[in-house]
N, C-alpha and C positions, 0 to 999 in steps of 0.2 A: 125488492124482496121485503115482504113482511118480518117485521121486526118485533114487533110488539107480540105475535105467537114466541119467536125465537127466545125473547126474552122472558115470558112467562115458563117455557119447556127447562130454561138453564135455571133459571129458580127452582121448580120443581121436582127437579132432578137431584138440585143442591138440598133439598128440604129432605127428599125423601131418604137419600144418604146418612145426613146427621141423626135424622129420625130413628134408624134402623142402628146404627152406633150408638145412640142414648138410651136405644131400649131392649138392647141385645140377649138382656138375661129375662125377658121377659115376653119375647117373641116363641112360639112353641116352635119346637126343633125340625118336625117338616116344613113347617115354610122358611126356614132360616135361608136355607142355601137357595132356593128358589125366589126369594125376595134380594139375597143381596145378591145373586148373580142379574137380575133385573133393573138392580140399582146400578151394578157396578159399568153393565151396557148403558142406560140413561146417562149416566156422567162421565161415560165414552163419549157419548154423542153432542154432547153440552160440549165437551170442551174443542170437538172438534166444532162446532158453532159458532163456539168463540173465537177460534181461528181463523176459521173463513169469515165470521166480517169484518175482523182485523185488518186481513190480507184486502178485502173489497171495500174498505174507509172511505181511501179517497176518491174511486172510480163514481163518474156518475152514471144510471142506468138509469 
């Protein structure tokens, strides 16, 4: 498994989260809910990422 995509996707997911919580009052109000529903799916995804290569550490493929 590619790791180093994985790893660039859980940062950018983390980035774009804090991003949208540091700039909440300044985001215009149609895209609020379409961006953090977007984020809140990507950092769905990250954390299940992190899960599974948790769970796949020690196997070797």
């Amino acid at each position: 498994m590619e790791y180093n995509s994985i790893l660039i996707f859980i940062i950018s997911a983390f980035c774009l989260g804090a991003v949208l919580i540091m700039m909440r009052n300044s985001v215009p109000q149609k895209l609020k809910r379409g961006l953090a529903g977007t984020a809140a799916f990507m950092i769905l995804i990250a954390f299940i990422l992190i899960v599974y290569s948790l769970f796949n550490m020690g196997s070797s493929h």
